[in-house]
MIMIDO-418173 format. One record per residue: residue in three letters; x, y, z of N, C-alpha, C, O in turn. Coordinates in pm, whole numbers, plus 50000, padded with zeros to 5 digits. Atoms other than C-alpha are relative to their C-alpha. Last residue first. Layout:
<recs>
ALAXYZXYZXYZXYZ
...
</recs>
This chain:
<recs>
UNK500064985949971471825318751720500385004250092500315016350113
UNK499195001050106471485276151631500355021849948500465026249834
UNK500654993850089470255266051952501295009649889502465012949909
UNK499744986849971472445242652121499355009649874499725009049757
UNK500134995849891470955207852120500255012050066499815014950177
UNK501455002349956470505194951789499555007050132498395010650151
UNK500504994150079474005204851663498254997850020497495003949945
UNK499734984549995475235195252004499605009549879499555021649899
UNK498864997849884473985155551949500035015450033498905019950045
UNK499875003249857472115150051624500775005350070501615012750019
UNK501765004149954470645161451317499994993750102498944989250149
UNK500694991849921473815180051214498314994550048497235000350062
UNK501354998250033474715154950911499175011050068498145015350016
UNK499504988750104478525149250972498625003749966498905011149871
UNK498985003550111478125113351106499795016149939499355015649824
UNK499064992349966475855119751422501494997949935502564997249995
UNK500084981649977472895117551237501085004150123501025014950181
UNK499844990450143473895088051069500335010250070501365017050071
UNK501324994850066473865063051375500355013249890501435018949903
UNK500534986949939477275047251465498725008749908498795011849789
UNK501845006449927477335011851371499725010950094499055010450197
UNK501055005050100479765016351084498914999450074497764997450035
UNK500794987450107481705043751304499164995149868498685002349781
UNK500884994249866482655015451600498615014949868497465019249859
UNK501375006249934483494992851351499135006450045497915005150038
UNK501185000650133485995014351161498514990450051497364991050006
UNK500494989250046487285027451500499164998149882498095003749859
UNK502054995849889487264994451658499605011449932498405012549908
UNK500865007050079489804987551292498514994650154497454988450159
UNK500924997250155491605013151366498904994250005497825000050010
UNK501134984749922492165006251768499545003049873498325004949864
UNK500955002549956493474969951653498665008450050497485006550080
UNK500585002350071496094978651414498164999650108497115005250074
UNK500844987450063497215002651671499014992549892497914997749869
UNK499064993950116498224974251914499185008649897497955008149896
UNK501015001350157496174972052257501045002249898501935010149929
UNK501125009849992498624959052551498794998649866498334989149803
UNK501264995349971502034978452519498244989349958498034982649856
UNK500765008750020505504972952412498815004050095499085011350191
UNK500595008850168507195001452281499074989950026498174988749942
UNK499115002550079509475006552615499544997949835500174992549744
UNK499565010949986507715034552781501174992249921502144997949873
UNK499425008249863508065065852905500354988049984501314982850041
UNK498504995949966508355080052547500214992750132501234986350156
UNK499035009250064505065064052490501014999850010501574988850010
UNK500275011549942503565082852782500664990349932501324981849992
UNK499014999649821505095118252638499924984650025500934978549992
UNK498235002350017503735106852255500865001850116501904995450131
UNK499925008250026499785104752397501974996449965502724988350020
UNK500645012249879499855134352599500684989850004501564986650084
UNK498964992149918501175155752306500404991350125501484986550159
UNK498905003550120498495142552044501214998050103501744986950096
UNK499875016149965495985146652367501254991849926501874982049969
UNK499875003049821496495184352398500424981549980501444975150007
UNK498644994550019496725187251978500624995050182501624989050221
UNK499075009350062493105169852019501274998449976501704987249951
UNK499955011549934491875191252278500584987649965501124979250036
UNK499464998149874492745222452063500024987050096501174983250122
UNK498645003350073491395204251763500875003450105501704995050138
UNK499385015950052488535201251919500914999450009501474992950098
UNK499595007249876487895238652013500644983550023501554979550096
UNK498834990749952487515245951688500644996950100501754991750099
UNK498655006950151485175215251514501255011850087502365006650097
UNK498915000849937482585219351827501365000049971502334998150043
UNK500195010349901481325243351671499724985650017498844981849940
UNK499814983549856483345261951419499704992750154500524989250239
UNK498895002649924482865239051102500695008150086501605015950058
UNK498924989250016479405248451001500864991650083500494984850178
UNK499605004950091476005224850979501825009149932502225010349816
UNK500574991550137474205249351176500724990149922500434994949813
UNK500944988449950476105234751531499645005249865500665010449820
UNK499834989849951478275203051402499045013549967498665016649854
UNK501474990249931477495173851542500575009349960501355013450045
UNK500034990650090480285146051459498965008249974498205003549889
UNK500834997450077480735120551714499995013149933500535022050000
UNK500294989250002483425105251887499415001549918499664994449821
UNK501494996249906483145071851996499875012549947498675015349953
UNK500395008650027487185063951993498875001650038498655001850159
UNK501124988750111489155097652031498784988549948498084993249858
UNK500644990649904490835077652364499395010249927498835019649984
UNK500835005949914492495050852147498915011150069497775009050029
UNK501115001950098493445076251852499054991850099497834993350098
UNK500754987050055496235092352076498314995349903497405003349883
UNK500294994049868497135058452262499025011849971497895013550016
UNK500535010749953498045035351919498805007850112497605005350103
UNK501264996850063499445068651784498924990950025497784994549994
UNK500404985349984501965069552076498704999649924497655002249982
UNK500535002649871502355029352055499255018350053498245020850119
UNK500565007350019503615027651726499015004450088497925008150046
UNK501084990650135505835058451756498684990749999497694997850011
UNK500344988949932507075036252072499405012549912498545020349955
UNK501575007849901507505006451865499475010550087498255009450101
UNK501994999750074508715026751567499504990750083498414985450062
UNK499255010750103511955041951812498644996849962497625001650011
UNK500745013749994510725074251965500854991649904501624995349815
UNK499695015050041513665097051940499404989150049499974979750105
UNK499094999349887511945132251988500364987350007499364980750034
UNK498584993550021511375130851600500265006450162500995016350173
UNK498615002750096509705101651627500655011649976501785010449930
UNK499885009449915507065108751937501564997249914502684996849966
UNK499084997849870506505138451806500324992750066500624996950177
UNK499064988450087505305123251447500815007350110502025008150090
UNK498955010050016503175093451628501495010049900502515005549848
UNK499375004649891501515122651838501384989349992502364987550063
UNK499214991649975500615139251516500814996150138501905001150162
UNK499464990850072499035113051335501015003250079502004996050092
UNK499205012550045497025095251607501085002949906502034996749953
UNK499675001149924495445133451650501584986050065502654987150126
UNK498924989549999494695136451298501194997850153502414996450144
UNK498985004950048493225105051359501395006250011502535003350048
UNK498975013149978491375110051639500944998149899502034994149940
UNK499134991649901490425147851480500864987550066502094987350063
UNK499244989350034488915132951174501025003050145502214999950148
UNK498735001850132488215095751203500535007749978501655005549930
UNK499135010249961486645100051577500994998649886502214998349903
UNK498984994549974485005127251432500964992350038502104995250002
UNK499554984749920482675108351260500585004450076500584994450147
UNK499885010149874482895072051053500015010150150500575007050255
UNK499895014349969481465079650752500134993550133499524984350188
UNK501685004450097480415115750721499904988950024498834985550074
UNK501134995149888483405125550944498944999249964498065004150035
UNK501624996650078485585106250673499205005550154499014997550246
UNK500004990249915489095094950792498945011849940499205022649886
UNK500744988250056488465060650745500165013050069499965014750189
UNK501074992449890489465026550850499385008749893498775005549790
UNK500385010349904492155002750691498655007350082498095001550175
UNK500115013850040493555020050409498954991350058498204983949995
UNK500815001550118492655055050574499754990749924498604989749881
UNK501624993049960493945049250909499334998349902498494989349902
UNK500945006349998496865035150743498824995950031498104986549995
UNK499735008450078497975063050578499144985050024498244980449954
UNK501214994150022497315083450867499254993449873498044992949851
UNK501194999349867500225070351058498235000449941497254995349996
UNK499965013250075502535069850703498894996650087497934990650037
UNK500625008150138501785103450685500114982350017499524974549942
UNK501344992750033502725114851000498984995149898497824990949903
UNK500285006949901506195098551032498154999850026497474990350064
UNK500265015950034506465112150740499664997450053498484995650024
UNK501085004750117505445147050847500344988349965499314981649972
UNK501984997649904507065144851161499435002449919498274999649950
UNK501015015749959510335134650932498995001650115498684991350176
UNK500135008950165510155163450699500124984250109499404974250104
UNK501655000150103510025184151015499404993949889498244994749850
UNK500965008349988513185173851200498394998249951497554989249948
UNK499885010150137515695197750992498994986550081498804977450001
UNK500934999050158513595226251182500394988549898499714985149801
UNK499884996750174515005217351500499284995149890498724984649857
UNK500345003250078514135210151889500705008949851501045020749854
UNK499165008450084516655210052147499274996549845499844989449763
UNK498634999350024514515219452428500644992049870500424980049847
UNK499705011849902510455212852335501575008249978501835014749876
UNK500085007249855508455244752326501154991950073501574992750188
UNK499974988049853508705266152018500784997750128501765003150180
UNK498784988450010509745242151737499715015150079500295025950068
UNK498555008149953507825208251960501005012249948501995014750017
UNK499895003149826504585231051999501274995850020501945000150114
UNK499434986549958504785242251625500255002550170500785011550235
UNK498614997450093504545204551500500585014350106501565014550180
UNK499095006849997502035203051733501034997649974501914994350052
UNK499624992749912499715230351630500984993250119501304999850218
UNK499464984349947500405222851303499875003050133500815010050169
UNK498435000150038499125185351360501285010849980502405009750029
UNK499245005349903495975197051560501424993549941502394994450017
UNK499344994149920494575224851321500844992150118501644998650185
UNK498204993950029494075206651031500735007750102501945009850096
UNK499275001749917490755186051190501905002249950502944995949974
UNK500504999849909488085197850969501194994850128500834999650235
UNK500074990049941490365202850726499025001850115499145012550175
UNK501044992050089491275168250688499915013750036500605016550133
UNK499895008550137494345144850719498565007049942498105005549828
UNK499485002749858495855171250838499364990550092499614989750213
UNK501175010849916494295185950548501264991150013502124988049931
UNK499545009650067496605219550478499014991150068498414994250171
UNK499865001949878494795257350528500884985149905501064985149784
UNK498685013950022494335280050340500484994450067501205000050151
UNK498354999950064491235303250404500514989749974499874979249964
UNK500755001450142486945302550420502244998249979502794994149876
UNK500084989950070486795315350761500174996149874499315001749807
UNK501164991850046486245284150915499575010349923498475010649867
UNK500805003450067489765276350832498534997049982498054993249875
UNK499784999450146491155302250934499124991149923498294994849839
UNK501104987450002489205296451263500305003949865499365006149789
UNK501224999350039490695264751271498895007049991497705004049982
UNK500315004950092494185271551244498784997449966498484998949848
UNK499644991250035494105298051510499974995149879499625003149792
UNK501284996049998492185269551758500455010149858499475009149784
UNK500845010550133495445244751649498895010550022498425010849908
UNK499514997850087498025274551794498584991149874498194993349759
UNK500484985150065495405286852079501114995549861500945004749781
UNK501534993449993495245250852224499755009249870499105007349768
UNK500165011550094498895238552238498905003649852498945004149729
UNK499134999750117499795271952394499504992749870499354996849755
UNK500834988050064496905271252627500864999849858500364999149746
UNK501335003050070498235233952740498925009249905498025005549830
UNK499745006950136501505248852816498874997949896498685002349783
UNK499764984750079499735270753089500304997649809499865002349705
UNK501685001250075498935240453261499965004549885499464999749783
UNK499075009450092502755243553443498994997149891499494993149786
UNK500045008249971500975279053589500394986749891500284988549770
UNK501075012750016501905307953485500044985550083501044982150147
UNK501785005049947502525336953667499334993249958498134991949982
UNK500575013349889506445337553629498335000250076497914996850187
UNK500434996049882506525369653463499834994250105499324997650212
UNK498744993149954508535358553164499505010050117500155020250142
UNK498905008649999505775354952962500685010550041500755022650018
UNK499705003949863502535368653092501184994649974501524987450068
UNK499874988549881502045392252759500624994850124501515001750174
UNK499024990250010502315368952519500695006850132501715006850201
UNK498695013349987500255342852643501345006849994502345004850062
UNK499934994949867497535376452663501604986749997502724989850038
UNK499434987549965498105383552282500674996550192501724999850246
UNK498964999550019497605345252214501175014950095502215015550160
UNK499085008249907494805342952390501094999649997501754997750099
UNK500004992349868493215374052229500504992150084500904997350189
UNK499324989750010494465362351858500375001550190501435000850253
UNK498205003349959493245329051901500945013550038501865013750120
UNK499364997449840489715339751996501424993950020502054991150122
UNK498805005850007487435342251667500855006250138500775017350192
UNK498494994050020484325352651754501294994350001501644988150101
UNK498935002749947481195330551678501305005749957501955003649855
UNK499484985349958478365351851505501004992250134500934997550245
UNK500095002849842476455316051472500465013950038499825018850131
UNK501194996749931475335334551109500014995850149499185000550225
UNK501095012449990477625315350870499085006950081497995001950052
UNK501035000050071481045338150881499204988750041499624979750114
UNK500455013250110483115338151179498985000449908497875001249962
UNK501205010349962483345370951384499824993449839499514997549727
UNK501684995350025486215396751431499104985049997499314976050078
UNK501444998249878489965392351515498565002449916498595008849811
UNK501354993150084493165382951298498904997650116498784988550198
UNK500184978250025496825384051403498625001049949498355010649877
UNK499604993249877496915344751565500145010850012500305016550120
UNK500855001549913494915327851260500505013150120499855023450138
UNK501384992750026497265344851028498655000350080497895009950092
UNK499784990849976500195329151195499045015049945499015026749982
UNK499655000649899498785293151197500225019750037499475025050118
UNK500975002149939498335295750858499675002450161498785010650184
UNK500704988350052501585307950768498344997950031497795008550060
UNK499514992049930502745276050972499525016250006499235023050105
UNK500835007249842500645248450799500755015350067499835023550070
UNK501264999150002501745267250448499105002250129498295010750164
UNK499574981050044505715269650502498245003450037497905010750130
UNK499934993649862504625230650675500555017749973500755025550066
UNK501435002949941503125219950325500665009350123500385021250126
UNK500794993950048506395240050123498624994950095497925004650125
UNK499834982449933508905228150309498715007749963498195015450043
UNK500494998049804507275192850256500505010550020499815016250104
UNK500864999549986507575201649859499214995350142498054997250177
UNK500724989350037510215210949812499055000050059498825008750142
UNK498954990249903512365179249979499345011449988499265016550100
UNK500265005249913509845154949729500645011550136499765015250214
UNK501774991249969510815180349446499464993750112498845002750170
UNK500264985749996514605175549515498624999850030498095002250138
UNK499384996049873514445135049596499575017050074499005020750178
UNK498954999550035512065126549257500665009650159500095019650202
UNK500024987050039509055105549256502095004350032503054996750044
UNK501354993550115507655072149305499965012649978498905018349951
UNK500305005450098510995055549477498595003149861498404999549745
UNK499294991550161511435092749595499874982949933499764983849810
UNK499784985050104508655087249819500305003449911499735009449820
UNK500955001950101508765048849929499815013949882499795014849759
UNK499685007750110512335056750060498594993849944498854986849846
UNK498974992950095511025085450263500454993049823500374996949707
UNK500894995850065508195060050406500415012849914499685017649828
UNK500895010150118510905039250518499105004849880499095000749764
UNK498305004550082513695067950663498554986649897498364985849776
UNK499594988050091510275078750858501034998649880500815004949777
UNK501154998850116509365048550982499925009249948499105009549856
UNK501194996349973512615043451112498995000349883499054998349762
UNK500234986150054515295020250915498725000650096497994991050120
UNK499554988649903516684988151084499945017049967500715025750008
UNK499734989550082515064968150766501185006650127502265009150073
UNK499295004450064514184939950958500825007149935501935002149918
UNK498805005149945512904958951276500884988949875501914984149920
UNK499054990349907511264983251056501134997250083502195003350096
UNK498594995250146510004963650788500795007050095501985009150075
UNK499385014550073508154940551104501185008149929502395006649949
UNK498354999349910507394974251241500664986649989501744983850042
UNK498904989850017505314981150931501205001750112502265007850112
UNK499304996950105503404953750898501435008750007502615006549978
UNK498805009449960502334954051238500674998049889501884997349913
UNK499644994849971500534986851134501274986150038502494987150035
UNK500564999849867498914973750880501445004350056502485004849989
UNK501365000449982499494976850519499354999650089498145001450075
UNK500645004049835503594980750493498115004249981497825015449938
UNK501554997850034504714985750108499044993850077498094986650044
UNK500945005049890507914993250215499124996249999498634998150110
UNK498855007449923510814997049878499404986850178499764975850222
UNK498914988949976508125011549617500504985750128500034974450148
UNK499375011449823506824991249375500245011950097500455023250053
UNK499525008149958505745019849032500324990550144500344998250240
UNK498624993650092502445032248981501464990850077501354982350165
UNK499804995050107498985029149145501585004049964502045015249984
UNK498885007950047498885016749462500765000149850501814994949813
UNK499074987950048496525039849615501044994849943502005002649943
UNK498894993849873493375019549638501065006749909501025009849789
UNK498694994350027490405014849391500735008950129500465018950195
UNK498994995949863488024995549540501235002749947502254996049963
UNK498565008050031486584984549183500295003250129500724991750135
UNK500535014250016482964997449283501104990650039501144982050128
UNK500595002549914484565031149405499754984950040500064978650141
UNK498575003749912486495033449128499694997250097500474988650139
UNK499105014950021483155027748951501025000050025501564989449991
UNK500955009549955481255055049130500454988949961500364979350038
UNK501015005350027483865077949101499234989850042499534984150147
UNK499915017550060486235084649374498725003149908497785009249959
UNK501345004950100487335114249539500384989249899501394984349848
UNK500035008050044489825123749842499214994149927498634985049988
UNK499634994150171490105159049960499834988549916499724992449800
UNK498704991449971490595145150346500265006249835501365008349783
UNK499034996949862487335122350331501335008949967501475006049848
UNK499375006249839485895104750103500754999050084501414990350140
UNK499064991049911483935129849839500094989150126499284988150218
UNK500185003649852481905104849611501625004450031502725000649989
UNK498444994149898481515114649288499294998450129498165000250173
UNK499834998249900478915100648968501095003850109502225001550067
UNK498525009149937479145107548659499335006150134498855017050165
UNK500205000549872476535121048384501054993550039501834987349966
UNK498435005249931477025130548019499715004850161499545016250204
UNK498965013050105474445133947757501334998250068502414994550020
UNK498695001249940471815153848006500744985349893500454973549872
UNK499825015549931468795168447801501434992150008502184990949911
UNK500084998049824468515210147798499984983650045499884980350163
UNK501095004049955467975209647450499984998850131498884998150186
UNK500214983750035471405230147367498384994650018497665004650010
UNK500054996350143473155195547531498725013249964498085016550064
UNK501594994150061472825192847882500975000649897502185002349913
UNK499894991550110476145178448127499104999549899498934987649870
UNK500075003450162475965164448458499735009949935499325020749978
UNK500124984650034477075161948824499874994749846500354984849790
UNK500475003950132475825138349066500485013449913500195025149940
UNK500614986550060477055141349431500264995449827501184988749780
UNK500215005050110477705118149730499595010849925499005020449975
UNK499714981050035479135125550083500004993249828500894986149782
UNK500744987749947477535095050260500415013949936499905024849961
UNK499514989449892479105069750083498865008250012497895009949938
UNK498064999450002478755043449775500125006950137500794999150205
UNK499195012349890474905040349803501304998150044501644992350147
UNK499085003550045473905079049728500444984750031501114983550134
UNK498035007449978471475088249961500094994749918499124987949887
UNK499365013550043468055102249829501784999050006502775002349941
UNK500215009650062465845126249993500534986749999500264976850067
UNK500365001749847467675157550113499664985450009500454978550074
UNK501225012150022468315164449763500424989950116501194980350118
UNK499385006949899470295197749739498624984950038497394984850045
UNK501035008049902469805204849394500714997950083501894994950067
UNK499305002249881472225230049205499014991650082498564999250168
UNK499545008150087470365241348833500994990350129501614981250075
UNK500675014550104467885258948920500754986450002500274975150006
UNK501565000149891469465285649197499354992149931498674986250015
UNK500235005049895472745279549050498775000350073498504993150169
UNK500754988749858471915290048742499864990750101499034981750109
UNK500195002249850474415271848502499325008250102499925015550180
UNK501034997749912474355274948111499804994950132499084984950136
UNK500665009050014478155269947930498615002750106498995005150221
UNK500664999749832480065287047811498854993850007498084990749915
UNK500374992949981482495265347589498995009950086498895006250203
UNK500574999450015485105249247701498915004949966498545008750077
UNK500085011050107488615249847700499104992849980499354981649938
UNK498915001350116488795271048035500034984149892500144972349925
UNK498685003349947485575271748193501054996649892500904991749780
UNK499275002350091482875295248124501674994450021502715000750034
UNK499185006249936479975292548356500944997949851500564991249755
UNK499145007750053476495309348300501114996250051501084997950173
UNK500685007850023473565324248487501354989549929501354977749962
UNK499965008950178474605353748402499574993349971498994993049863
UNK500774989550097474015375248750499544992449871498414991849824
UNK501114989149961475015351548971499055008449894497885007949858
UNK500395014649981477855333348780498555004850002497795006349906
UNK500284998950175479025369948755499314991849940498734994749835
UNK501264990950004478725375149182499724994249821498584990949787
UNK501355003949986480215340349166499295006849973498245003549918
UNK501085005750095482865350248973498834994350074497954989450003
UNK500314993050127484025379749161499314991749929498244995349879
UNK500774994149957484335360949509499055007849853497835008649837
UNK501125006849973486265337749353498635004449997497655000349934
UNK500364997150140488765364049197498824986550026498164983449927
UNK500684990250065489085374349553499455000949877498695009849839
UNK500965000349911489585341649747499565011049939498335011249940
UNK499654985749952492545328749531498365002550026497524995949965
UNK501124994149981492185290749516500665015850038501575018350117
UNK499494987950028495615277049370498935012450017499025023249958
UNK498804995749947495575243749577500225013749925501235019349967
UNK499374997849838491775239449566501515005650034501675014150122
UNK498705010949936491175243649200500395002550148501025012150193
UNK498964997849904488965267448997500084989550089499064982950106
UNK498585003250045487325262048667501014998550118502124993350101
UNK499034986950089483875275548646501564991849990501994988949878
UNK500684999750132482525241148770500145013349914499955013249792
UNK499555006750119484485244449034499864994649872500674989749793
UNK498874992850095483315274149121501364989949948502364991949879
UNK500314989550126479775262349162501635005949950501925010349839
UNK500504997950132480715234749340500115005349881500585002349771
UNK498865009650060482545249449584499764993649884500414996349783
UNK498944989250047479795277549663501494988449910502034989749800
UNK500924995050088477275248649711501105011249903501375011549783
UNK499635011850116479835227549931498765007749878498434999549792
UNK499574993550122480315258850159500284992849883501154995149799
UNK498755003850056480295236850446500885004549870501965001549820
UNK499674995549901476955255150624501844992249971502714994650054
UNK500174983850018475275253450278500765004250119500985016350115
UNK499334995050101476355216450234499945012150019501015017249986
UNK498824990349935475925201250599499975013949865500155025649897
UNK500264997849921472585180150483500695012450064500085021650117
UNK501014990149979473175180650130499825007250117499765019550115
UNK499674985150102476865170650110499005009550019499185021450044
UNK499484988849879475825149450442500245011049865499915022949872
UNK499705004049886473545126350192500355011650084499535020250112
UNK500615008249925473355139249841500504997750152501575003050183
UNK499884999149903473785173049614499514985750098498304986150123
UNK500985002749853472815172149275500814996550090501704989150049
UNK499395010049916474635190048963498594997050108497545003150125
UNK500485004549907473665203548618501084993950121502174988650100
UNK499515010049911475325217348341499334999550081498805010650088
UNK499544993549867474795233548003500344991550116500974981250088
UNK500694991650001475415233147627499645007950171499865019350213
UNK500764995049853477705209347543499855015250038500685024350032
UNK500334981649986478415198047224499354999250110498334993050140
UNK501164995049973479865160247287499725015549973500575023350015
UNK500034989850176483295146247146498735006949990498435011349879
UNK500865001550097484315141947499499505007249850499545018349796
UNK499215009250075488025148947643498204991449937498374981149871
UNK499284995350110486805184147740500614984549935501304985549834
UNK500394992850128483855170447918501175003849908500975000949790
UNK500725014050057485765140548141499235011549867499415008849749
UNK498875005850064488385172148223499394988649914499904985049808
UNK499614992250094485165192948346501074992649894500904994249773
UNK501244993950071484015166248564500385008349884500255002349777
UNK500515011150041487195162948735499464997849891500114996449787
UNK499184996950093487245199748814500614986449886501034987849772
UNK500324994850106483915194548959500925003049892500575005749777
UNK500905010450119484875161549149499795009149882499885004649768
UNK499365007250098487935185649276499464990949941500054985249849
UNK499634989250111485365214949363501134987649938501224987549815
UNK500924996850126483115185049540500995010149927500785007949807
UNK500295011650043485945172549768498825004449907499024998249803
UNK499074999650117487785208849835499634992449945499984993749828
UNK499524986950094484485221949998500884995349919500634997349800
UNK501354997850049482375187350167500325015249923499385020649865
UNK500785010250076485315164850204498745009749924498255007549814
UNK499435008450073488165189250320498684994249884498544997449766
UNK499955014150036485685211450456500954994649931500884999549818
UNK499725009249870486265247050562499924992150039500164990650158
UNK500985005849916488455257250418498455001449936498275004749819
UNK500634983949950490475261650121499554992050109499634979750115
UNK501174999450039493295236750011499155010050063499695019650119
UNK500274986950010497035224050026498685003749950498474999949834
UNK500124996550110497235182450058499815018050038499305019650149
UNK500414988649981498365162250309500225011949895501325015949855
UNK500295000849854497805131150290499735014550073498905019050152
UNK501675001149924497735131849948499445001850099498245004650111
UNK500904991750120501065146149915498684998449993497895007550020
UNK500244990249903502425122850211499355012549926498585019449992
UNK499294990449951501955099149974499545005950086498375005750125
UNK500244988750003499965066450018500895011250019501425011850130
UNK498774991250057501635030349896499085016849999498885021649887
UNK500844988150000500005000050000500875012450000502015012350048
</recs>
C-alpha cells in the first residue's frame, strides 16, 4: 500500500476537506471528462446527496461546486477572483471554463440539494451532469467525496480502487504490524521507510520542496489565525479567539505567573488559530482533513517553540512519520466525518501527530507505534454534530483538545518501552466498527447531538 504524504496532506480552502475541496475537485474532474468528449455541450447540472446536502450550505459545498465548475482548483484558490465570479455566475447564469464553451448554470435551478436520496457508495455523494442546447443530460458521473480531499467515482469506488497505482516502492507496509516488522528487519525508522517509498515514486529535490512547502503553508496559517479578530462567517456570530489568547500568552511570559497548565493554552490557541482560518473560508493543509488541520500544526509548532533541542531539519520526518500514521487509518478505517465521525477526523489527525513527536523526539517505531496507538484510542466514539452544519462548533475547540491529547499520547510512549497491551492495528479497525454502527445523524449530518441541542443563534 503506497499513500503519499502529498495526498495526505494536501494544500486547500476551508472549511471542509470532504464537503468544499471534495466536490470542487469532482467538479474539476468533471470538466476534464467534458473536454476529452466529442459532445456539444450546452449546460450543466449537479445534485447534492447525503451529508453534502445536509451540511452543504453551512460547508460551503454549494459555493465549491459552483466554482468548480467555472474552473477553479483547491491548491491555487485565490479568494478574491472567487468572490468575483460568483457575483458573475450570479448575474449570468452561466459558467465559462477554460477549453470549454460557456456553458448554462443557474445555480438557483440548476444545484439540487436532495435531502431525499442517499447515494449508496458513501455518505458525501454528488451527481454532476452535462445538457446539450435541448437542455437533456448526455454526460453524467457520479463522485463520492471520502474524506481529506479524496474522490472516487462510482466505479472506482465499485473496483476499490486503492493507492497503489504506479511503480513498487521499497515498504509497502498495510497494517501497522506490517510496518514494524520492515522496521525491525530493515533497521530504518518509519520515517527513513516512508522517505524511501517517496522518491521511489518521485524525485528527491521536488519530494524535499515540497514538505517545506506543506509546513511553510501549515505555519503561515497558523500565523494568520493568531493576528486576525472579528466574527466567523455563517450566522452563529462566533468570535474568533486565538488572537486574544495569544496576545495575553504573550504578555505573561517571563513573569512567572503561569501555571505548568499554561503549556496546554499554547497547544490550544496554535490548532484553535488554524481552525478559525479555516472556518473563515482560508488555506489551510488537510491534516488528514480540514476539519481537523489544526491539531498537527499546532504540534509540530509546539515541539519548534516548546520542546529543548528542537530543529527545523526534524520536520520532513514528523510529516512522514505522519503520513505513514494516517495512511493507514485511511487504508484500513476512514478518515471521513460523514462515515465514521470525528473519531476519524480529529482522532486521527490526532494519532498522526503524536506518532510524528514521538519520532522526531527519538521514539523508536515501537514507541511511535504505541503513541498513535494511545492518541486515537481515547478519540474512539466521537461524534460529529456540528452546530448549523458549520465547522466552528465543536470543530475549533477540538482540535485544541486533540493537539492536547496528540502531546499526551507521545510523552507516555516515550516513558515506555514500545511494548504495550492494545496494538494500533486493533484501535483502527474498533474505529471502523465503532463508526459503521454509529447512527447517521451523528456522522457529519447536524441532526444529532450539540447540533440538535444548542440553539442555532
Amino acid at each position: 500500500m503506497f499513500l503519499s504524504v502529498f495526498d495526505m496532506f494536501k494544500v486547500g480552502v476551508g472549511p471542509s476537506s470532504s464537503h468544499t475541496m471534495g466536490p470542487m475537485v469532482a467538479a474539476a474532474r468533471f470538466l476534464d471528462l467534458m473536454r476529452a468528449s466529442p459532445f456539444e455541450f450546452a449546460g450543466l447540472r449537479a445534485s447534492l446527496h447525503g451529508s453534502l446536502a445536509f451540511t452543504g450550505v453551512g460547508h460551503a459545498t454549494d459555493r465549491a461546486t459552483i466554482l468548480g465548475l467555472a474552473g477553479f482548483v483547491p491548491d491555487s484558490y485565490d479568494h478574491g477572483r472567487a468572490e468575483a465570479a460568483l457575483a458573475a455566475i450570479a448575474e449570468t447564469g452561466t459558467v465559462t471554463p477554460e477549453g470549454l464553451p460557456t456553458l448554462q448554470f443557474d445555480p438557483k435551478a440548476d444545484l439540487i440539494f436532495d435531502y431525499d436520496n442517499t447515494l449508496p457508495g458513501h455518505a458525501n455523494g454528488m451527481i454532476l451532469m452535462a445538457t446539450d442546447a435541448q437542455g437533456d443530460v448526455i454526460l453524467r458521473q457520479v463522485y463520492y467525496s471520502v474524506g481529506g480531499g479524496f474522490v472516487l467515482t462510482e466505479e472506482e469506488l465499485a473496483e476499490g480502487k486503492d493507492t497503489n497505482d504506479g511503480p513498487p516502492v521499497p515498504f509497502p507496509f498495510k497494517t501497522a504490524a506490517e510496518m514494524l516488522e520492515m522496521a525491525r528487519s530493515s533497521g530504518k525508522t518509519i520515517a527513513e521507510m516512508k522517505r524511501a517509498n517517496e522518491i521511489a515514486r518521485g524525485c528527491a529535490d521536488s519530494f524535499a520542496k515540497g514538505t517545506a512547502r506543506l509546513w511553510e503553508v501549515m505555519n503561515a496559517c497558523i500565523e494568520r489565525g493568531l493576528s486576525t479578530e472579528g466574527i466567523l462567517p455563517g450566522g452563529l456570530k462566533v468570535r474568533r479567539r486565538a488572537k486574544a489568547i495569544h496576545d495575553a500568552l504573550m504578555a505573561e511570559r517571563g513573569m512567572n505567573l503561569n501555571a505548568p497548565h499554561t503549556i496546554n493554552d499554547w497547544m490550544s490557541v496554535y490548532a484553535m488559530a488554524v481552525n478559525e482560518e479555516n472556518a473563515a473560508g482560508g488555506q489551510v493543509v488537510t491534516a488528514p482533513t480540514n476539519g481537523a488541520a489544526g491539531v498537527l500544526p499546532a504540534v509540530l509548532r509546539y515541539y519548534l517553540d516548546h520542546v529543548p533541542g528542537a530543529s527545523e531539519s526534524h520536520i520532513e520526518d514528523f510529516l512522514l512519520t505522519a503520513a505513514a500514521i494516517g495512511g493507514l487509518v485511511k487504508y484500513n478505517a476512514s478518515i471521513s466525518g460523514a462515515e465514521a465521525g470525528c473519531q476519524a477526523e480529529v482522532g486521527s489527525a490526532a494519532a498522526m501527530a503524536a506518532a510524528g513527536l514521538c519520532a522526531v523526539m527519538g521514539g523508536t517505531p515501537e514507541q511511535v507505534e504505541n503513541a498513535a496507538e494511545i492518541a486515537l484510542e481515547h478519540h474512539l466514539g466521537m461524534t460529529c454534530d456540528p452546530v448549523a452544519g458549520l465547522v466552528q462548533v465543536p470543530c475549533i475547540e477540538r482540535n485544541g483538545l486533540g493537539a492536547i491529547k496528540a502531546v499526551s499520547a507521545a510523552s507516555l510512549a516515550l516513558r515506555g518501552d514500545g511494548q504495550h497491551f492494545v496494538p494500533l492495528d486493533a484501535v483502527i479497525e474498533t474505529m471502523r466498527q465503532t463508526g459503521h454502527d454509529m447512527h447517521e445523524k451523528y456522522k457529519e449530518t447536524s441532526l444529532g447531538g450539540l447540533a440538535v441541542n444548542v440553539p442555532n443563534c
